[in-house]
N, C-alpha and C positions, 0 to 999 in steps of 0.2 A: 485491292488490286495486287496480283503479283510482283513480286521483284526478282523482275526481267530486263531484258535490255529495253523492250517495247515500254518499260515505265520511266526509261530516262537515265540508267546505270548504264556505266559502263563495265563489260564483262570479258574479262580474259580467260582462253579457253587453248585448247591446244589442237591441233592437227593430228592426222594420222604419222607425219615423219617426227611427230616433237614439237614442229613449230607453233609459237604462240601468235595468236591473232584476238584483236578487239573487236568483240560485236557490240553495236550500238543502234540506238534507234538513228531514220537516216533522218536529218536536218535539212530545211530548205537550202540551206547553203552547199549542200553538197551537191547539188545539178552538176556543176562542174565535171566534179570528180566522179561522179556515176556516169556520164557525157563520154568520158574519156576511155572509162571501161569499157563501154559499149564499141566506142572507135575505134578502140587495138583490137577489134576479134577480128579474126576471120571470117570472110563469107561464109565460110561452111561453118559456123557457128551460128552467126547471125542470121541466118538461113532457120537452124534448128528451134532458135530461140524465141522467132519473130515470125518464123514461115516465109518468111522472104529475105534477101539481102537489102534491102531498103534503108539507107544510114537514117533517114527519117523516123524509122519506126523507135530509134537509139534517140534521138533528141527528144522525142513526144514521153519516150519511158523514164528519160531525166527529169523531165517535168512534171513528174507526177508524186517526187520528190518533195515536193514544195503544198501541197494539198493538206488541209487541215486535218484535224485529231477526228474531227467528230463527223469527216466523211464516209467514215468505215472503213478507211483507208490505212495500211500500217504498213513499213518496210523495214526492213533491218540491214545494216550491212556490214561484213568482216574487212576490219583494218588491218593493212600490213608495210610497216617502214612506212608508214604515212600516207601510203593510198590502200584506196577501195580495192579489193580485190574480189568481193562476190555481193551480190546482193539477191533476198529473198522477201515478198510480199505477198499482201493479199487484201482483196478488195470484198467486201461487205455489198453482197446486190441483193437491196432490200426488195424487186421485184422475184429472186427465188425462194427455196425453202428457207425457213428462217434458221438461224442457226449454222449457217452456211458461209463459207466464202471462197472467191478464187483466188490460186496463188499461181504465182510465177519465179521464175529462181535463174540467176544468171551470172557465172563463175567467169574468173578472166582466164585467156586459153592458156599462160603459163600456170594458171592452179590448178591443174584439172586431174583426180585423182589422187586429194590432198586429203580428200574429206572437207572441202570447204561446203557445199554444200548440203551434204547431210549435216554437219554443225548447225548449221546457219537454218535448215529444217526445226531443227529439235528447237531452238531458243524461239522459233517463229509458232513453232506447237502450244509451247507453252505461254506463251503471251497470248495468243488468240483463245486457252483453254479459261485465261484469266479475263476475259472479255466476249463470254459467251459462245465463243464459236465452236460448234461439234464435227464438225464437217469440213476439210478439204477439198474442193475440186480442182484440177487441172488438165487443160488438154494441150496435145505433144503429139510431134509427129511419127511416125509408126516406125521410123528409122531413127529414134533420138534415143537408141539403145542405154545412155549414160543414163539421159535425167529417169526414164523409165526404172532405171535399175536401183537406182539413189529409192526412190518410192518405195518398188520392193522389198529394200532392204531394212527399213526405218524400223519394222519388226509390227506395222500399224498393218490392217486388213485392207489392203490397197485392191480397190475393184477395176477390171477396164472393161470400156466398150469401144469395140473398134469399129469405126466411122471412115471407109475408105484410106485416104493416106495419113489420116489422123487416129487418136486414140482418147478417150476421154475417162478419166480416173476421178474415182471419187473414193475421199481414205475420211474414214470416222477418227476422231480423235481419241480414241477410248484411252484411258490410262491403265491400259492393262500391265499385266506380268509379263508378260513377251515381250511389248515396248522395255520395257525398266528394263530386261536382260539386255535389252537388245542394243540402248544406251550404253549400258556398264560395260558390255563387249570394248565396245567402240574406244570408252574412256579407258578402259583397262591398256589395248594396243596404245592409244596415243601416251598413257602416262607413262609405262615401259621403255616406248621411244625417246622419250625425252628427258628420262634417268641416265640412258646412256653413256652421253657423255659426263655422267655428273661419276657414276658408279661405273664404266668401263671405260674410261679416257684412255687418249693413244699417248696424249703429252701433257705435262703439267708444270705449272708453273706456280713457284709461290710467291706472292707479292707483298714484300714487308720481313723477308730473310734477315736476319740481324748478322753482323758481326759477331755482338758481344754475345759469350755464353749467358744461358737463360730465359733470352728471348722467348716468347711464343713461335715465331717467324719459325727463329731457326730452328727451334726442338722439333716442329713437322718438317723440315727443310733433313733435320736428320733423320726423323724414320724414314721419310722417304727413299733415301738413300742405302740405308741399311739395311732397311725392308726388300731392298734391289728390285723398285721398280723398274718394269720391263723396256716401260717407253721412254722417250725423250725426255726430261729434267732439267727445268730452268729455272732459275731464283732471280727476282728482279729488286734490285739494290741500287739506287744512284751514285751510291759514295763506294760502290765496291765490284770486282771484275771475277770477282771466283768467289766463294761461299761452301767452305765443306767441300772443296773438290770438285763445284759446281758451276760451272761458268752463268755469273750475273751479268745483266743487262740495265739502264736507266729506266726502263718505261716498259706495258707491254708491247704498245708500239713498234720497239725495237727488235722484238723474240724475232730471231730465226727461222720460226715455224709456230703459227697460232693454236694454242693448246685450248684442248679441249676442258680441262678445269684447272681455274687458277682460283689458285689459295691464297684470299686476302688477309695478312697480318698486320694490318695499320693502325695509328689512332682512330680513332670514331667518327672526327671532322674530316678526315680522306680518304671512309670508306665509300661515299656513293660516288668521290672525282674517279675510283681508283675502276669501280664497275662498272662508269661511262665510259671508261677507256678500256677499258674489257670488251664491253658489247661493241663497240665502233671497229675495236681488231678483229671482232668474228671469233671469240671463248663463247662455248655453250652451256658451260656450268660456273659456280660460282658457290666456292666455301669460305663462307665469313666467319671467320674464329673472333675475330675482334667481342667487345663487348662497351655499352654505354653509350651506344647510340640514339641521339634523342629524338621526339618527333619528326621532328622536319627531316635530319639525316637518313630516320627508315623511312619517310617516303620517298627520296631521292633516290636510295636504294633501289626498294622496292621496281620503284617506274623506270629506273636505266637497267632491271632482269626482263620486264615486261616488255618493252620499247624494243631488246635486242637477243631476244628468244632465248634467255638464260634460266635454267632453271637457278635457284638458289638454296643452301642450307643454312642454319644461320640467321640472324647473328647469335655470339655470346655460347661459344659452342667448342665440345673438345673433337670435334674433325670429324674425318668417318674412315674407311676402310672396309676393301674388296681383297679377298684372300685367295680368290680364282690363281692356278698354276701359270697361266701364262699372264697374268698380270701384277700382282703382289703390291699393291695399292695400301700402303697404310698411309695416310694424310691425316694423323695425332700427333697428341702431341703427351700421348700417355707413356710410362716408363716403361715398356715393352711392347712387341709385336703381339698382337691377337695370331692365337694355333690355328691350321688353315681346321675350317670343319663342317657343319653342315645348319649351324644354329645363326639366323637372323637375329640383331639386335638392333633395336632401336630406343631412344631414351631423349629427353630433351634437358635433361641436368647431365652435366659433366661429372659430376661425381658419384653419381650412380651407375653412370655408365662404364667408368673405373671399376665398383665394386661388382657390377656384374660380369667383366671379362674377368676380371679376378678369381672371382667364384667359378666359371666355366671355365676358367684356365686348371684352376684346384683340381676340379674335378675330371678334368681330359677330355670336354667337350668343346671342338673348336666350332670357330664362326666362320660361318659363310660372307655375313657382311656387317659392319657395324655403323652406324652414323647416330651421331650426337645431334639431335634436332634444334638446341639452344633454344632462341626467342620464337623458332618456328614462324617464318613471313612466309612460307610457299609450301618447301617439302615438307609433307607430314607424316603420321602415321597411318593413314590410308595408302601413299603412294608406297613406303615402304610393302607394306602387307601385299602389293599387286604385282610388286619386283622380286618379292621374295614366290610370290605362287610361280611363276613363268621363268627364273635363274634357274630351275633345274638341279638347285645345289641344296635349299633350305628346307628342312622336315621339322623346324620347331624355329619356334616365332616365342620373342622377349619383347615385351612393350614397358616402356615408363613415360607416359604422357599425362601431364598436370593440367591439359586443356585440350578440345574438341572442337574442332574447325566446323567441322559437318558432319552429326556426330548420324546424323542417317543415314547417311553416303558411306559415315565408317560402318555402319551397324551392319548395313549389306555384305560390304565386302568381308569383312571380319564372319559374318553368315558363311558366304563363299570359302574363303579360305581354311575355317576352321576343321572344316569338312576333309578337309588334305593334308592341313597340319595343326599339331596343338599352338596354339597362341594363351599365354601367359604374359600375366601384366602384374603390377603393384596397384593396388586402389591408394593413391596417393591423396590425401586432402580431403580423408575421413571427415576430420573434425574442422571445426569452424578456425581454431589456430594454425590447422597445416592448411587450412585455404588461402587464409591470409598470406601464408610464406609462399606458398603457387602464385600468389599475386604478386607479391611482391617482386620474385625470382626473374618469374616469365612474363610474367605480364599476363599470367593467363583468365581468363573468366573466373568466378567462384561458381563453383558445382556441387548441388547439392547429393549428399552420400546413395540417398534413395534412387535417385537418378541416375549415379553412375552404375552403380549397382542394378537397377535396368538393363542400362543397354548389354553390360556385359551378359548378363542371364539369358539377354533376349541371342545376341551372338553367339553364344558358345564359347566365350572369352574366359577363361580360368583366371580367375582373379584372389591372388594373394594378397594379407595382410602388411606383411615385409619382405626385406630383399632375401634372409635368407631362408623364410616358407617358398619364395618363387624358386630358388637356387635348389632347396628339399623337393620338390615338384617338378623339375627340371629332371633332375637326375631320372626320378622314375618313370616319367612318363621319355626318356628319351632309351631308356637301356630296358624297358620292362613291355608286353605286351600287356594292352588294357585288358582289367577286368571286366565280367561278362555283364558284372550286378554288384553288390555291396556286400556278399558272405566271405567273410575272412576268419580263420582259422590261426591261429596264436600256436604256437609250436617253440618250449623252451626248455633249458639244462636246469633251470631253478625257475621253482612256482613262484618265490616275489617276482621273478623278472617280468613272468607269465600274466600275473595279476597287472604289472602296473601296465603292462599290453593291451591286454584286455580292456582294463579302464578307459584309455587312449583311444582304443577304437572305438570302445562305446558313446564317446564324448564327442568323437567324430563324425555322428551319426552313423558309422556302420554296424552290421549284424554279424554275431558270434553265433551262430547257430548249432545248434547238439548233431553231431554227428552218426549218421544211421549207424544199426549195428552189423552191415556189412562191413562198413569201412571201420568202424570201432575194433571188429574180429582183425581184418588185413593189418593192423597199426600194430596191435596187441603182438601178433606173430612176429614181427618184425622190430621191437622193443626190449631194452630189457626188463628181466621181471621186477615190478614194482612200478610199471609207469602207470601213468594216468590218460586215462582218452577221453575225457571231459572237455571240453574249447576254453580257456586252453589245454591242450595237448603236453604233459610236464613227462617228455623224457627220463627225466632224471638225470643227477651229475654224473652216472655211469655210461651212458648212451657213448658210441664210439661212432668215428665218423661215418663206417658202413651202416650201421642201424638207422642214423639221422636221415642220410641220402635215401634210401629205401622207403623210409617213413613220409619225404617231401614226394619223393616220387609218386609214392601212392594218391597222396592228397592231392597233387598237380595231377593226377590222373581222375580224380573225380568230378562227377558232373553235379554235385549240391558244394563245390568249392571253386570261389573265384580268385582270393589270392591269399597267399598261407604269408603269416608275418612270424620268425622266427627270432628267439631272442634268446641270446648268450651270452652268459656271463662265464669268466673263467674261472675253473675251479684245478680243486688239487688233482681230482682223477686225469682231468681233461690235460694237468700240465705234465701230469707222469707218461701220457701219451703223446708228449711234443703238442700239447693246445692246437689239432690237427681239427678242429671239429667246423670252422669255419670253410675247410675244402668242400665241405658237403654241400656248401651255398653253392661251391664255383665248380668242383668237377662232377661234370655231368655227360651222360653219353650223348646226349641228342637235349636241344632246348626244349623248357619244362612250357609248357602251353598256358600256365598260369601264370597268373603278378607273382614275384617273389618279391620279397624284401626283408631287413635283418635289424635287429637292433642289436649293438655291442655297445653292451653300457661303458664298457674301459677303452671304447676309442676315442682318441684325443682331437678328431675333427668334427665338426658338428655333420656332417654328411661327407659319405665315398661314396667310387662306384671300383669294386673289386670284378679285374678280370676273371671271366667265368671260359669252361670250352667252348661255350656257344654264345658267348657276348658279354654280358657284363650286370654285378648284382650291386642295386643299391644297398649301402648298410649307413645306418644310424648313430647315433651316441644317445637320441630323445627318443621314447616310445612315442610322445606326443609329435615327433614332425617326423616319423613313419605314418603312422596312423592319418596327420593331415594330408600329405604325399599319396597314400592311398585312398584317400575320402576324394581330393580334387579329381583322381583317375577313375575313380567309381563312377563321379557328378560327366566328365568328360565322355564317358562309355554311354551313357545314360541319354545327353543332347544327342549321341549320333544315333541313338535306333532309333529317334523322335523323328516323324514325317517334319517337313520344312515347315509345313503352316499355309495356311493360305487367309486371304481375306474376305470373306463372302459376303457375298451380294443380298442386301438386305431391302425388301418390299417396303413400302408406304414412307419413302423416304422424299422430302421435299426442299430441296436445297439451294431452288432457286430462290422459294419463299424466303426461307431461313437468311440468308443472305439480304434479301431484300428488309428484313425486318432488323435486322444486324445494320444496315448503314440507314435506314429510319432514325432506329434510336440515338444514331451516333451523332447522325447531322443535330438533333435535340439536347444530346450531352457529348460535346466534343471533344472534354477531357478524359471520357468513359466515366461508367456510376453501374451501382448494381440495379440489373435489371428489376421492374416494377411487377408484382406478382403475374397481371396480367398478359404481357409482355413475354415475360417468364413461360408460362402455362403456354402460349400459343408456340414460342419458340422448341420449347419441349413436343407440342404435337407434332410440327412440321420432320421430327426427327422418329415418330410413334414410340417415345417414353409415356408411360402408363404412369398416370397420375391419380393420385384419388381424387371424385370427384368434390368440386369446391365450388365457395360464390364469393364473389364483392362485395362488402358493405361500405358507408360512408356514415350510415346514420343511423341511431339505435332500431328504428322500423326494417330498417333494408337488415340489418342483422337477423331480426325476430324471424323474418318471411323468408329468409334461407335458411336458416336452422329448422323452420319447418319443413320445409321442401325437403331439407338434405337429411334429416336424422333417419337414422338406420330404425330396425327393429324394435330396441330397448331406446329408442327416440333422445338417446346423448350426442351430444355434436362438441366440436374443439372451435375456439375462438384464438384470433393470434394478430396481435398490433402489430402494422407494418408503419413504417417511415422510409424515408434516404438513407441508407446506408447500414439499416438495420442490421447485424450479423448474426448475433447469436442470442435468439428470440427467449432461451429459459434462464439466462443467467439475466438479463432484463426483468425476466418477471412480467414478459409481455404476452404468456400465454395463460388461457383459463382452461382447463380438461374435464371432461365427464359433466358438461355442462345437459341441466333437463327439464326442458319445459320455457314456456316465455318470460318468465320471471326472472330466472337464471341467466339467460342470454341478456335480456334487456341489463339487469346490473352487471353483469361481465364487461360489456361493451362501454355502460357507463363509467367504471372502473380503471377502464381504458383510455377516457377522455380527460377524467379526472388527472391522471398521472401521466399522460402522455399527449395532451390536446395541443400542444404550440406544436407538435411536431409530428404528430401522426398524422398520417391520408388517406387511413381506414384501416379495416378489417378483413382476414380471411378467415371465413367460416367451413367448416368439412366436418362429416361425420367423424363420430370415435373411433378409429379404427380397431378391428379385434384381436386380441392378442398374439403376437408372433415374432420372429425372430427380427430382430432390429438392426438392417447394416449399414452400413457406407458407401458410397462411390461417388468421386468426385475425377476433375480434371483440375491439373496445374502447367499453365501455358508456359513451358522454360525459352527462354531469351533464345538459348542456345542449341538445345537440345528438342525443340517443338513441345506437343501436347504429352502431359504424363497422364498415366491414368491408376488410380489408386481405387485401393478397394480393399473393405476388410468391415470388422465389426461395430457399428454405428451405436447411436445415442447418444444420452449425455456424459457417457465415460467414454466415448472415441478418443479424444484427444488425450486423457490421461492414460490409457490402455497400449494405444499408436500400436494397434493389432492389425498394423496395414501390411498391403502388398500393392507393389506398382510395378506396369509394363508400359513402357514406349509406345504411343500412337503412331499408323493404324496396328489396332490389333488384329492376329488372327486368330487362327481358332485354337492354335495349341499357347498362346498367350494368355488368352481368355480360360484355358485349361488351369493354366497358372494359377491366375490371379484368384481362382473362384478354391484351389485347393492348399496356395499356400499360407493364408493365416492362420492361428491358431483357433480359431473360430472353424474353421474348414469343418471337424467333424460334426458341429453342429448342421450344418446345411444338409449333409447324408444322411441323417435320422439316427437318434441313439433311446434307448430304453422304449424299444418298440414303438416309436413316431416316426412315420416316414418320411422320405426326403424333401426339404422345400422345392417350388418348380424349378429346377436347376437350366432347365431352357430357357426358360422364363430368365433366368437371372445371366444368363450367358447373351441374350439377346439383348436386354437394358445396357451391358457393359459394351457391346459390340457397336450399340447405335451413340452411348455416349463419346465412346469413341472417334463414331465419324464425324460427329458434330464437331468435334473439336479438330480435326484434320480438313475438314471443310471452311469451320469457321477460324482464322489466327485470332479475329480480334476477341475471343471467347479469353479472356485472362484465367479466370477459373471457375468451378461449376463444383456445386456443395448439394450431395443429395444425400438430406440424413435428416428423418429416418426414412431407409429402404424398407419396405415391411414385405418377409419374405415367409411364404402361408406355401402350404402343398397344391394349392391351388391357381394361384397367379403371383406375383412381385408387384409391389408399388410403390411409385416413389411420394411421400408424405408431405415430406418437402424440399423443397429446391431452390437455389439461390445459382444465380448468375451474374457473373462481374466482367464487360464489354470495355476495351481497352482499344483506342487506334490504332490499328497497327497492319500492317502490309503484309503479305505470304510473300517465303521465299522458296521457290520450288525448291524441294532438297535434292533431286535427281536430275538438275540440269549441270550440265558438263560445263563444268567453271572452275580457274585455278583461284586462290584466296584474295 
């Protein structure tokens, strides 16, 4: 069953102004409060709602409130300040088409054009999608322009028949791509809205300004000040009446004017008195710098942001900061103002988030906005990425997040956005030690590398090793027009320079390619005599800075060149001409249509960005973090000419079954156990994965008389001991191969009993299969992250080889592109020394349907198919293992804050 409100969670969500509301399933005790809603409408409401004004019809719909689970009956309703303010349901009439139900929806008339009921839609979609129902109906009066429109808009294929002064609508539930957009739409407005005041506040207050210098309080109490924010400034202090020039107050209670984000600087045990008194005065954001807040304190937190529609950042966090001209927001408490600029940051360590305004400070690229995420309870780095696409101000996105709230909700929008701007991140928590310190720090999840590494691939997310390859990458992708493809041409004053370029790039995966001999002629003319036009390209220490310029020009003008990497070293000629030779980077009559970039071995920062006529040229001190810098820009060029993907609709699929065989087995092993072969095999068909064919045995007879049946041509069959928990059948020694004739089968099986009879429950018998290429494909159900899907080269060396690749369920079709091309195995599956290609269809449809098994089923923990046996003719999977774990789906596209 999903987890929705309809399964007994409560879910906070937000509004189209910002505001947050609690959807829940409704409880017989609320008649009352449902009673009440109904009573403050309007006749002309109650009219629309009921078809008549009749307060009756309001007391008979309270009561229905109170009706059991297993009527088919569900309602849900949105909380605010402690009443009901909308409710939506639907009733199960097992006399229509099956699959079916009617719904009704009824907002209170101060809500109305809040989006409460479209809200209160989607979460009712999704609970009903978790309970069989495909189909909506409702009927509405032909003048109830609102709810008709609400219908329309949900992004679902809403049908109507008009019936005199009524209308009768029936909407399929499909969970298509339009629905998903048409969600994200929605969440995108509401989350924007309700940044607002967190990221454009008119007044602010800090709570917990110190006197004494060093304070936390105060150190944000003086940027703020010196930053010269725009708005109203208030610092609340009990033992104090001014603060830095700031008039203090005892309480917030007391402000003058209720600010739209107050800055709490307090111990730990007064941080959630200090937010109930926030939310009770009507503050709509909430910066927790404090740090060491223990369970109980974050959920008092937490519940007094939720309770009084605050958003929160925070705790355990270095501030944030908006750099907009008419606001000048820095709320840090870091040793300088952030340069105003165009670069979003978000980070949830403080001291990364230090080292990257640092670095973008170095380098003259300012921020559009900064926030320190800390322990991260609410704002995350989804809501950042959705503030920064719609500010107007941000053309590059910085992420450092050590954990993933909803990491397919991030994976979407990080999709979306990357498309408009580069988004770079740190893969933090690589190895299994920097997981522990993620844990430790934040509290955040442990993540495994493969997975993170996923999602970024699947996003478009450029993902660095450290801060300062994200800093080397930064610069070029923000001063440089992307490359077209990956030819890069090396252009230096000295051949060692040239070589160790060259090397660099090549280790970066990009291509040096031989330059034709038109453009070989045009260099030559243009050089002095003696140079080389080989890639690299060795000027020579004579070159002056007219020859240089000419020479890049030309290469920037060619269509077999995507970006030229120059490298210079200083010599004697070059100093007997004033060392002038770096102008040919920067003066330029008109900007060069290609990446440029520079290596200077004798510069003393590990990366610049040199004003140019036309903008500005990254330059080096390392060939190797040019060369990485320009491999990220290649990879980033690369995702955008890629179609989005999509996920196709796959025939002979049975999900109902599958399902039904999934809580079978479970009601029989409660704790989950790995599936029993048969089991196994049926769940595999209801999904049409291609099995080879197999039999049951229990007893040396039932052995003999399927090895008969099954043996191929040359009449050999495979024998294989199964038990409880069996994993890994050849290092057991539980399997017999090239088994021929009854003789052989009968001792095999005997064999079997001998050394595995207290605990074996048979035998799976199949023919030999014929020889061919041996792969992998499995699923691994992440806690956090849903179903992984891995793939690469099988056998008994999979595990020691770890020649995998993984993408994020559901795949699509440029996922499945992926996954089938990036092992090192890949060129085997294309065919090489004149064998042609395995069914590549074939193998793209096995990956597509294991997929959706696993996006269908949550409680699938994980799925082992190895050997894949993959022939020019068909894919099969040999063997397959399944491991069924209880556990609940959480729709990952339902509009919910943490």
């Amino acid at each position: 069953m999903s987890v929705t409100p309809a399964s007994g969670e409560r879910v906070h969500a937000l509004l189209t102004d910002g505001t947050t509301v609690c959807v829940r399933l409704a409880r017989p005790d609320d008649q009352e409060a449902v009673l009440r809603l109904y009573s403050e409408m309007s006749d002309a409401n109650l009219r629309l709602r009921f078809f008549s004004v009749s307060r009756r019809s309001g007391e008979q719909a309270a009561a229905r409130v109170a009706q059991p689970e297993d009527s088919g009956y569900r309602a849900l309703v949105a909380e605010h300040g402690g009443r009901i303010i909308g409710i939506a349901e639907y009733q199960i009439d097992a006399g229509r088409t099956a699959g079916s139900a009617e719904i009704s929806l009824a907002v209170g008339d101060e809500r109305h054009h809040r989006g409460v009921g479209t809200l209160l839609l989607e979460h009712l979609i999704s609970a009903a999608r978790a309970h069989g129902v495909r189909t909506f109906t409702a009927d509405a009066l032909t003048d109830n322009h609102e709810v008709l429109k609400v219908f329309s808009d949900l992004g679902l294929r809403a049908e109507r028949r008009f019936d005199g002064p009524e209308v009768h609508c029936v909407i399929p539930l499909e969970d298509t791509e339009e629905y998903r957009r048409s969600v994200e739409r929605r969440g995108q407005a509401a989350d924007v809205a309700s940044l607002a005041p967190l990221l454009r506040p008119r007044c602010v207050a800090v709570v917990g300004a110190g006197r004494r210098p060093g304070s936390v309080g105060r150190a944000v109490l003086h940027n703020l000040t010196t930053g010269r924010f725009t708005g109203p400034l208030y610092a609340v202090n009990p033992a104090a009446t001014s603060i830095l020039g700031v008039r203090a107050y005892p309480g917030v209670s007391a402000l003058p004017m209720i600010p739209d984000l107050a800055v709490i600087a307090v111990p730990a045990e007064k941080v959630a008195q200090v937010a109930e008194e926030c939310g009770q005065s009507g503050v709509r954001a909430l910066l927790v710098v404090s740090s060491g807040l223990d369970a109980h304190q974050s959920r008092k937190l937490l519940a007094a942001c939720r309770e009084h529609d605050m958003r929160l950042v925070g705790p355990n966090c270095l501030g944030l900061a908006n750099t907009e001209e008419g606001l000048r927001l820095d709320a840090t408490f870091t040793a300088s103002h952030p340069s105003r600029g165009s670069a979003g940051v978000a980070v949830q360590s403080g001291g990364v988030g230090i080292a990257l305004l640092g670095g973008l400070e170095r380098l003259g690229i300012g921020v559009s906005s900064f926030v320190s995420l800390g322990d991260k309870y609410d704002v995350s780095g989804n809501d950042m990425l959705q503030w920064w696409e719609s500010d107007g101000r941000t053309d590059l996105a910085l992420l450092h997040l050590e954990s993933f709230g909803n990491p397919r909700a991030f994976s979407r929008t990080a999709r979306r956005v990357t498309r408009r701007m580069p988004i770079l991140t740190v893969d933090a928590g690589r190895t299994e030690a920097g997981r522990r310190a993620a844990a430790s720090h934040t509290a955040a999840a442990a993540t495994t590398t493969m997975t993170r590494r996923a999602l970024f691939a699947q996003a478009g997310i450029t993902a660095t090793r450290t801060i300062p390859e994200l800093l080397e990458t930064a610069a070029l992708l923000h001063s440089q027009p992307l490359p077209a493809a990956s030819r890069v041409v090396v252009v230096t004053n000295a051949g060692g320079a040239g070589v160790l370029a060259a090397d660099a790039c090549a280790e970066a995966g990009l291509a040096l390619p031989a330059l034709p001999p038109s453009l070989v002629e045009d260099l030559l003319a243009v050089l002095p005599r003696g140079a080389s036009t080989a890639n690299p390209v060795d000027a020579t220490a004579a070159v002056s800075e007219e020859q240089l310029r000419a020479c890049l020009d030309r290469l920037a003008a060619h269509d077999g060149v995507d970006a030229v990497l120059v490298a210079l070293v200083p010599t004697a000629v070059a100093a007997a001409t004033g060392d002038v030779l770096v102008k040919a980077l920067t003066h330029a009559p008109e900007r060069r249509s290609r990446t440029i970039a520079a290596v200077l071995l004798d510069q003393d920062v590990p990366v610049r960005l040199l004003p140019s006529d036309t903008g500005q040229v990254p330059t080096y001190a390392d060939p190797q973090a040019a060369a990485r810098a320009l491999a990220h820009a290649a990879e980033r060029a690369r995702w955008l000419t890629r179609p989005p993907g999509t996920v196709p609709d796959l025939e002979g699929i049975d999900t109902s079954r599958g399902r039904t065989l999934v809580d079978r087995f479970l009601k029989q092993h409660p704790d989950g156990a790995w599936l029993d072969p048969r089991t196994c095999a049926e769940l595999l068909h209801c999904y049409g994965i291609p099995q080879s064919p197999w039999a049951w045995a229990e007893t040396e007879d039932e052995a003999a008389w399927a090895a008969d049946r099954l043996k191929g041509p040359d009449g050999h069959v495979v024998l294989k001991a199964c038990w409880p928990g069996l994993v890994h059948k050849t290092a057991q020694h539980a399997v017999h191969l090239d088994l021929r004739g009854d003789a052989q089968v009968r001792a095999a099986f005997r064999d079997f009993e001998v050394r595995f009879g207290h605990i074996m429950t048979g035998a799976v018998v199949q023919p030999l299969a014929p020889r061919g290429i041996e792969l992998f494909a499995g699923v691994v159900q992440d806690e956090v992250f849903g179903p992984l899907v891995l793939f690469g080269l099988g056998g008994t060396a999979t595990e020691v080889l770890a020649d995998h690749a993984a993408r994020l369920s559901p795949l699509t079709d440029q996922d499945v592109h992926d996954l089938v091309t990036t092992p090192r195995c890949a060129p085997l599956l294309f065919g090489r020394d004149g064998t042609g290609p395995v069914d590549l269809p074939g193998l793209e449809q096995l990956l597509m349907r294991l997929s959706r098994m696993a996006s269908d089923l949550p409680q699938l923990a994980e799925a082992d198919f190895n050997p894949v046996l993959a022939l020019p003719e068909h894919i099969t999977a040999l063997d397959a293992r399944i491991r069924l774990l209880p556990r609940r789906a959480q729709d990952p596209y339902l509009r919910r804050l943490r």
